[in-house]
VEXDO-716214 format. One record per residue (C-alpha): x negated, z negated, y; residue number from 0; residue in three letters. Coordinates in nm, 2 decimals. Example, Ala and Ser with C-alpha at 12.3 -4.5 7.8 and 13.67 -1.06 7.14 Angstrom:
% residues 2
xx -1.23	zz -0.78	yy -0.45	num 0	residuo ALA
xx -1.37	zz -0.71	yy -0.11	num 1	residuo SER
This chain:
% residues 100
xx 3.10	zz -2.28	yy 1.68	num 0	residuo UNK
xx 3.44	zz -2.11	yy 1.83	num 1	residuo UNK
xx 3.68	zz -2.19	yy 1.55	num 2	residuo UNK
xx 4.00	zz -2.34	yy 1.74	num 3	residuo UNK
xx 4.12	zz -2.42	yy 1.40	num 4	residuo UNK
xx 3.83	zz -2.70	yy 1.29	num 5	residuo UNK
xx 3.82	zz -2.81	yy 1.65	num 6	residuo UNK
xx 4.22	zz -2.89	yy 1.61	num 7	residuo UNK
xx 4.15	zz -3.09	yy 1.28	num 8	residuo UNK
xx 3.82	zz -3.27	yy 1.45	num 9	residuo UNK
xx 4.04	zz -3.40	yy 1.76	num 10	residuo UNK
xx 4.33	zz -3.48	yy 1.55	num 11	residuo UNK
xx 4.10	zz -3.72	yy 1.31	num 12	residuo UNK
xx 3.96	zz -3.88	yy 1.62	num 13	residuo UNK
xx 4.30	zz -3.97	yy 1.73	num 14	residuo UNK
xx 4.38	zz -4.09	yy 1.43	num 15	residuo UNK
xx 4.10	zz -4.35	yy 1.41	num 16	residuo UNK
xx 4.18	zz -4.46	yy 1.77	num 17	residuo UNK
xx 4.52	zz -4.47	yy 1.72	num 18	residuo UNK
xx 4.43	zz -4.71	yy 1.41	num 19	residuo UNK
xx 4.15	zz -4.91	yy 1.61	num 20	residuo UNK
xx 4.40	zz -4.99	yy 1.90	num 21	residuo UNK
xx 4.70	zz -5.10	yy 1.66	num 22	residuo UNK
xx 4.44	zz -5.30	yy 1.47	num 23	residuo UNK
xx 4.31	zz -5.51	yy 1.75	num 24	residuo UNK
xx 4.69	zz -5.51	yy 1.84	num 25	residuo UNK
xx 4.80	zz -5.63	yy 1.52	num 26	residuo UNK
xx 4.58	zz -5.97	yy 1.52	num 27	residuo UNK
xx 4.35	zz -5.99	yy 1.82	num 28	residuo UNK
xx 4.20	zz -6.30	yy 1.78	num 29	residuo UNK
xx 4.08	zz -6.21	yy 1.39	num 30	residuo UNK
xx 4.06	zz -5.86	yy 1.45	num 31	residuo UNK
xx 3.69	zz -5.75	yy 1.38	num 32	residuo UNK
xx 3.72	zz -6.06	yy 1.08	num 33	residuo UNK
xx 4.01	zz -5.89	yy 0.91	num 34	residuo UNK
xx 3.96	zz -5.55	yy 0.97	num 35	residuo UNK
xx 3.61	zz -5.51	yy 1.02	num 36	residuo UNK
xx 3.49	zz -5.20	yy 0.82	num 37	residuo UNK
xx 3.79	zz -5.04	yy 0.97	num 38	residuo UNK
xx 3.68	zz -5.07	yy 1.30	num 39	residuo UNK
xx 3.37	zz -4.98	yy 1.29	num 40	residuo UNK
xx 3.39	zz -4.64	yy 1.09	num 41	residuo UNK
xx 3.70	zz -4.59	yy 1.30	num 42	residuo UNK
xx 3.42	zz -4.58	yy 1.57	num 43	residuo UNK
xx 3.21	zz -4.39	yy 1.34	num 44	residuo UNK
xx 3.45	zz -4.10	yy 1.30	num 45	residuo UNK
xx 3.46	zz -4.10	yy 1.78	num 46	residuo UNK
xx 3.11	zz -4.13	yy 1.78	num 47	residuo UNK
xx 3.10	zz -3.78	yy 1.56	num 48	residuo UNK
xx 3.34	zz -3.62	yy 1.78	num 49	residuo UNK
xx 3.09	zz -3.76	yy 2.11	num 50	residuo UNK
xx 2.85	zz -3.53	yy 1.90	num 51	residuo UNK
xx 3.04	zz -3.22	yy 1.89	num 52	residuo UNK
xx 3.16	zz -3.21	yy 2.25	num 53	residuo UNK
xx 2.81	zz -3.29	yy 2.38	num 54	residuo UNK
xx 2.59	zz -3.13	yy 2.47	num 55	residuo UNK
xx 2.67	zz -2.80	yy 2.25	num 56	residuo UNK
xx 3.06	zz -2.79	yy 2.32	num 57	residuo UNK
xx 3.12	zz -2.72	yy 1.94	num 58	residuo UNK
xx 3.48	zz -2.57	yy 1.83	num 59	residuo UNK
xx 3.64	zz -2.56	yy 2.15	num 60	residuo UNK
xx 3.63	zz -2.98	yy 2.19	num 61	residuo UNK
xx 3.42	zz -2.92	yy 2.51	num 62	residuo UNK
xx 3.49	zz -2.69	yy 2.84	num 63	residuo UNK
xx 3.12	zz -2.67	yy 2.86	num 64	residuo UNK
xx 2.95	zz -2.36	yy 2.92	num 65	residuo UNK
xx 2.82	zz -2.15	yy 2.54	num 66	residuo UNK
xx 2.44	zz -2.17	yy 2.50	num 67	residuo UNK
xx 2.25	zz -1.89	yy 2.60	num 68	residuo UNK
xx 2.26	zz -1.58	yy 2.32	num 69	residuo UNK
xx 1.89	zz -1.69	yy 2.23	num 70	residuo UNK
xx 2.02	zz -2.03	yy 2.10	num 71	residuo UNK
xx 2.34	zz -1.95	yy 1.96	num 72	residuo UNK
xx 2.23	zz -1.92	yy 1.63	num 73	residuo UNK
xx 2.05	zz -2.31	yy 1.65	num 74	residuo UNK
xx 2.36	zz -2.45	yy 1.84	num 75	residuo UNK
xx 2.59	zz -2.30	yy 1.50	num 76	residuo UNK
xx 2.37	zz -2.45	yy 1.33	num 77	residuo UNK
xx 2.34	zz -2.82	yy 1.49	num 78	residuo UNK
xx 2.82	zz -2.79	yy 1.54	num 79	residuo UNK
xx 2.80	zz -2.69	yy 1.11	num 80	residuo UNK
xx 2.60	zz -2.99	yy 1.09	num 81	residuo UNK
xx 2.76	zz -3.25	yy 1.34	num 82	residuo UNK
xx 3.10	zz -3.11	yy 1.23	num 83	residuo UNK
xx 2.94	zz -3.19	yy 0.83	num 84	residuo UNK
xx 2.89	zz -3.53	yy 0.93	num 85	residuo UNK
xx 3.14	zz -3.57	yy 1.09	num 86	residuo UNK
xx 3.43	zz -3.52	yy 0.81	num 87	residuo UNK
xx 3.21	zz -3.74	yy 0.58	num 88	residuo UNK
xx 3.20	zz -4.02	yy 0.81	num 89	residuo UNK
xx 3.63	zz -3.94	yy 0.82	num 90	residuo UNK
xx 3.62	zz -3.95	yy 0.44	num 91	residuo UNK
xx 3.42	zz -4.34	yy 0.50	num 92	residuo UNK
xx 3.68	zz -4.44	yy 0.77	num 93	residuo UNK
xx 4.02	zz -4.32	yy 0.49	num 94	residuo UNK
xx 3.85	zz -4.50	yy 0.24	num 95	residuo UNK
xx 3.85	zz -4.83	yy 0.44	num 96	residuo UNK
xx 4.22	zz -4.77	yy 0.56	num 97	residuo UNK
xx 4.35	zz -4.62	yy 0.24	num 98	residuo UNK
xx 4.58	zz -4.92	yy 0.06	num 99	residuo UNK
């Protein structure tokens, strides 16, 4: 639930597909969403994950909210393993709709 290390890897994915979203829609507003549709939306996927893990257990450091209390830590490592499982294979769905 603490490891800086995944946290680091989870923000710098979600940059990635925003960074990718933006020059997108950039690229040909107009025909955007046409063109580049599956993109898009798993680009959203992959910052709607990240919502997940910063809210409202502050998983892997993505958060400055408060730890839950020592009777649910063990549940709220539990639900960040999860989210943060979910997470990478929505990334993995997002790559394969960028990849060439």
């Amino acid at each position: 639930m603490d490891d800086a290390d995944c946290g680091a890897a989870l923000t710098a994915a979600g940059k990635v597909a925003a960074d990718t979203e933006r020059r997108l829609r950039q690229k040909d507003p107009e025909r955007a969403d046409l063109l580049y549709g599956a993109a898009l939306t798993t680009a959203g996927v992959v910052q709607d994950g990240l919502a997940r893990l910063r809210h409202p257990i502050p998983c892997y450091g993505l958060s400055e909210a408060p730890q839950p209390p020592p009777p649910l830590h063990a549940e709220a490592e539990s639900i960040c393993a999860e989210a943060a499982d979910l997470t990478r294979g929505e990334w993995g769905v997002f790559l394969s709709t960028v990849a060439p």
